[in-house]
C-alpha positions in Angstrom: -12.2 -18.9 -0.1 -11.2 -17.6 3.6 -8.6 -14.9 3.6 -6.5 -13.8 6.4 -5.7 -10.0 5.9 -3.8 -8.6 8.1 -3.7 -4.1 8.0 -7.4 -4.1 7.1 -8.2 -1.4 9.2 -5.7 0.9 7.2 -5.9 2.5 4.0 -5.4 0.1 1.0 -6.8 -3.2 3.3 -10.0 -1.5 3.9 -10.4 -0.7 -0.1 -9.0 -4.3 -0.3 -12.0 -5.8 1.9 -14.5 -4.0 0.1 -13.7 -4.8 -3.1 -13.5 -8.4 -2.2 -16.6 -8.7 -0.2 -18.5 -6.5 -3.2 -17.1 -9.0 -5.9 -17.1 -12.0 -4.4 -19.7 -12.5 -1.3 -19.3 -15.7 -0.4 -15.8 -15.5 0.6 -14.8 -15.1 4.4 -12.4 -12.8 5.3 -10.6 -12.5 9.3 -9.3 -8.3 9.4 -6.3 -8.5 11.3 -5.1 -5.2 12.7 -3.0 -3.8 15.6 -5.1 -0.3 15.3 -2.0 1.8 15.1 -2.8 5.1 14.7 -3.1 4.8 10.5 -5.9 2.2 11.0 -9.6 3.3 11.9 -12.5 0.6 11.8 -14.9 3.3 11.0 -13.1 3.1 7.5 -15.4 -1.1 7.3 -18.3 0.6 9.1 -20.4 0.2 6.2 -19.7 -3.9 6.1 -19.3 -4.8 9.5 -22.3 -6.4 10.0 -21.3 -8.5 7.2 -21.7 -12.2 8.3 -19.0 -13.2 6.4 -16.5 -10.7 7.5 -14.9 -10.6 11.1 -12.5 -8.5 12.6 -9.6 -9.6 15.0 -7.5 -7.2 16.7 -3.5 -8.1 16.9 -0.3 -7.6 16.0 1.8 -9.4 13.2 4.9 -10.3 15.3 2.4 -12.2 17.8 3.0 -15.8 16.7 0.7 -17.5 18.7 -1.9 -15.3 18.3 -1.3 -15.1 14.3 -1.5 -18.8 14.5 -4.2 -19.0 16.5 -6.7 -17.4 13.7 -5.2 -19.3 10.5 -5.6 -22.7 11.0 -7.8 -22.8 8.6 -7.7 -19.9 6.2 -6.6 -20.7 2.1 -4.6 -17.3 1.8 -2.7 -14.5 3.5 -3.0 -10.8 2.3 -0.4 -8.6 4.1 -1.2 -5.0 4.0 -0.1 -4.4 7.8 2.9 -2.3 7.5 4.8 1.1 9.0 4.6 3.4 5.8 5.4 7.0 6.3 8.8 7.7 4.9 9.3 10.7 7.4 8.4 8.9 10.4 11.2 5.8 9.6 13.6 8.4 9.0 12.6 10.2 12.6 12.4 6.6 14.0 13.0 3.6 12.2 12.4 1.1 14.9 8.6 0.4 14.5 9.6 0.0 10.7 12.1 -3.0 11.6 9.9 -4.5 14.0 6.7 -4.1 12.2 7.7 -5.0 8.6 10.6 -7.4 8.9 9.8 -9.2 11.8 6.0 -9.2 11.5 6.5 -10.6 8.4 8.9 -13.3 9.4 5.9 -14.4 11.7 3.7 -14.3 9.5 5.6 -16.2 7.1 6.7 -19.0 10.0 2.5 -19.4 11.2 1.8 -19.8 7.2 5.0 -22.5 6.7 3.4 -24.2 9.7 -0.2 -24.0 8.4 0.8 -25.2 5.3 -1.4 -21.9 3.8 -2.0 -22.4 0.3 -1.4 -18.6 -1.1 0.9 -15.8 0.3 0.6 -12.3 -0.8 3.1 -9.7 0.1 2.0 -6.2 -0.2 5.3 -4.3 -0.9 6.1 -0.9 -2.6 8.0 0.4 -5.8 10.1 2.2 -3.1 12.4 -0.6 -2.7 14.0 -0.2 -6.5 15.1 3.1 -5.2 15.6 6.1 -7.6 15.4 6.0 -11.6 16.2 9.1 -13.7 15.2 7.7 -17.1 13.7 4.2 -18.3 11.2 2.1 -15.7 12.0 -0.3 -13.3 11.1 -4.5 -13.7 10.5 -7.1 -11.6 14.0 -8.2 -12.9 15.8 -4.9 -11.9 18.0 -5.1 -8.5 16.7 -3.4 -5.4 18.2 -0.5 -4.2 16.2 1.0 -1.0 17.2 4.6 0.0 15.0 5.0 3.4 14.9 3.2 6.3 11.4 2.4 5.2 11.6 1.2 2.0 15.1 -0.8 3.1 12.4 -2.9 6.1 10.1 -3.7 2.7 12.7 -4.9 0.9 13.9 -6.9 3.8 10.3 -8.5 4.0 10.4 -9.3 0.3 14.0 -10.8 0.3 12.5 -13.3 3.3 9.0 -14.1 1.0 11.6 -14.8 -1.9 13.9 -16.9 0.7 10.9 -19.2 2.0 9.6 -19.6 -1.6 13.5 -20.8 -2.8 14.5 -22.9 0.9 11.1 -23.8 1.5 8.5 -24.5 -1.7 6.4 -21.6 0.3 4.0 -20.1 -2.1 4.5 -16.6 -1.7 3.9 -13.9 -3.8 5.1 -10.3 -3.8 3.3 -7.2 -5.7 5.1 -4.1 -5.5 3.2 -1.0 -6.0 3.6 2.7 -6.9 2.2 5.4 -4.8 -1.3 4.9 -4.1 -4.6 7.7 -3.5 -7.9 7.7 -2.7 -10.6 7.4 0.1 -9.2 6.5 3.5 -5.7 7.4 3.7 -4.6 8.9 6.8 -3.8 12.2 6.1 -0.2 12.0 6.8 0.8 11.5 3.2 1.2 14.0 0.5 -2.4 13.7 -1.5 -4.8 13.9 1.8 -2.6 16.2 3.4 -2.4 18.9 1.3 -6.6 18.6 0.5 -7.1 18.4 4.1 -4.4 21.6 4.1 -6.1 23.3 1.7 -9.8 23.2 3.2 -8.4 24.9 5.7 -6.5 27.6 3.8 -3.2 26.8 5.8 0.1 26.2 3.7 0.7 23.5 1.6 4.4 22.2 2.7 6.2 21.7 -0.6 9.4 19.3 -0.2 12.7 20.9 -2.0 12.4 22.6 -5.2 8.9 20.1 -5.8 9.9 18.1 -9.1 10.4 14.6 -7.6 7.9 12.8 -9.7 5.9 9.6 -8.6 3.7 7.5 -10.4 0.1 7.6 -8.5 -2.1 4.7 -8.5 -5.6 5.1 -7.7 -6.5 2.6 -5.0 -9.2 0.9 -6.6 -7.4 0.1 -9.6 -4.7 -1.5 -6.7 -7.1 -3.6 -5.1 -8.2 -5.1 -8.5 -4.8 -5.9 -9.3 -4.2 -7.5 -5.8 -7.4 -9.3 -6.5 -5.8 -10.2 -9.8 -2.6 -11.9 -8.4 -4.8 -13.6 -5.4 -6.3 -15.7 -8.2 -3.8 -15.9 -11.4 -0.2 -15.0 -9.8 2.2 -17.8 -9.7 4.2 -18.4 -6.4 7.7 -17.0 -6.2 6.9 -14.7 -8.7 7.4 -10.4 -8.5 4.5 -8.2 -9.9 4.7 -4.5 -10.2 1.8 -3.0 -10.1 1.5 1.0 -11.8 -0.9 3.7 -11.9 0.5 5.0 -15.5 0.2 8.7 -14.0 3.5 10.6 -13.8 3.3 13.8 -12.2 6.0 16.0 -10.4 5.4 17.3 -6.7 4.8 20.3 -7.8 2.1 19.7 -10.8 0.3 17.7 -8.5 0.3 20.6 -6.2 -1.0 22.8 -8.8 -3.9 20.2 -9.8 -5.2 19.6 -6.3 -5.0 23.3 -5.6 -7.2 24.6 -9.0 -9.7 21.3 -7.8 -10.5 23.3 -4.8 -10.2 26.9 -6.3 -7.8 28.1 -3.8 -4.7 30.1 -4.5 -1.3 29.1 -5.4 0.2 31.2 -2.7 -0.6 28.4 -0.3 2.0 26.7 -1.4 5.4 26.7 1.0 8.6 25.3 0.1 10.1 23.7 3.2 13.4 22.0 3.0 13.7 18.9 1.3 13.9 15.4 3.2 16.6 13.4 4.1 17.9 11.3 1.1 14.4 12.0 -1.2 14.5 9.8 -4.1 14.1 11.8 -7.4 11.9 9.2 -9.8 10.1 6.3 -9.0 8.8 4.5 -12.3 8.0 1.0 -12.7 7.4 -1.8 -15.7 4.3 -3.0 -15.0 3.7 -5.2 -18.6 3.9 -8.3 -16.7 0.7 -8.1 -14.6 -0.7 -6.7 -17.8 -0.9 -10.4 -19.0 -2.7 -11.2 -16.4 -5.5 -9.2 -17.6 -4.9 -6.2 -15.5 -5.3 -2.8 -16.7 -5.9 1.0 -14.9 -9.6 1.8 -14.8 -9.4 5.3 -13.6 -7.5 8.2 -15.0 -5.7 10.4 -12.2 -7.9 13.7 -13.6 -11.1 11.9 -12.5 -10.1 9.9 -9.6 -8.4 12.7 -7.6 -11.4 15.0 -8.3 -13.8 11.7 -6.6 -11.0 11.8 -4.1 -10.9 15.1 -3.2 -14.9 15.0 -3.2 -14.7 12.3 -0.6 -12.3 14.6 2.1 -14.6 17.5 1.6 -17.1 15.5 2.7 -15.2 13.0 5.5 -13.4 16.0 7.0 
């Protein structure tokens, strides 16, 4: 199989590639990244010699480039997104651009190609807030961020080819992911990376807005998991099963590195911050998917790995 992924030079592609060219090395796979600031080829260095890997830099709203490279690929992964929730409040334009109209492209060079599989990478984000209960792939979306409303815009237009035009896409929508590679902009890296340093640890509001964290790993086998088994038009959450407030997960990362809680600084809390996110995810349970890692061991691997990738 020849996969087209586009974002592999960010944090979940890269794991994505990896896992893919570790389980399966006779596939090909095209990395197709713009190189924003969140993506970093030295996160593939260790495969890039690989003869069946080849990366291709470009942007997703490029048609004729786009089209250019998948004449003849079987499937589409789409990672490539704008992702920071701050930065689409501060500026949402690069979040419109990026993951609405890049993905119209994308999904126009596919329709054209007549690609066989489509996989849209989305987020739990776009259900908005729950306070009790968990979110399915049957509940209505409800984006609160100008971020999250651009993925839900990209999944409304996979679900809109599928229904107008028989296009086999696919959408997987995941909860908040951790591990090695992230760009240490989000909460996880940032607050290790803080921490090394001794400098304060910027706490958002009064720090019990609870996510469920996904180690990555255990996201790109799920990915891998829809590639091969998902059915087109079809929704499939994909959860870590690790609910933790802002603030416990604060605490844990902190008493990992043995540095005080007095690093800790509450700063005021962002624009329209959604209290819960919690998602269903029974459905890609029968597809034989199940977490592999608990969040006590991975984040102590992951906070191994920024200690020693400073």
């Amino acid at each position: 199989m020849k996969l087209f992924v586009t974002g592999g030079a960010g944090f979940i592609g890269s794991n994505f590639i990896r896992h893919i060219l570790s389980k399966y090395p006779n596939y090909k796979i095209i990395n197709y990244d713009k190189l924003t600031y969140a993506g970093n080829l030295k996160n593939l260095k260790d495969i890039a010699k690989n003869k069946n890997y080849k990366f291709v830099k470009g942007d997703i709203c490029n048609y004729k480039f786009v089209n250019k490279y998948i004449k003849d690929v079987d499937a589409i992964i789409n990672f490539a997104a704008e992702t920071h929730v701050d930065r689409s409040i501060a500026n949402a334009d690069a979040f419109v651009k990026t993951n609405v109209n890049g993905t119209f492209t994308l999904l126009e060079a596919a329709k054209a190609n007549k690609i066989k599989k489509y996989l849209q990478v989305s987020t739990d984000e776009v259900y908005g807030s729950i306070l009790k209960g968990s979110f399915t792939e049957e509940s209505y979306i409800c984006p609160n961020s100008p971020y999250s409303a651009s993925k839900a815009s990209a999944d409304m237009l996979c679900r809109a080819y599928f229904v107008t035009y028989g296009f086999p896409a696919m959408i997987t929508r995941c909860s908040n992911n951790y591990g090695p590679y992230q760009y240490p902009e989000k909460v996880i890296p940032l607050f290790i990376s803080n921490a090394l340093k001794n400098k304060n640890l910027p706490l958002y509001g009064d720090g019990k807005n609870v996510r469920d964290w996904l180690y990555v790993e255990d996201h790109c086998r799920a990915i891998d998991i829809v590639l091969h088994k998902g059915k087109a038009g079809e929704v499939y959450n994909i959860g870590g099963g690790q609910e933790l407030s802002n603030i416990e997960l604060t605490k844990k990362i902190l008493k990992i590195l043995e540095k005080p809680e007095t690093l800790i600084k509450r700063v005021a809390d962002r624009l329209g911050h959604d209290r819960r996110y919690s998602i269903n995810y029974n459905k890609i349970k029968k597809l034989g998917y199940k977490p592999q890692f608990t969040f006590e061991k991975a984040i102590k691997e992951t906070v191994k790995w920024y200690k020693e990738n400073k």
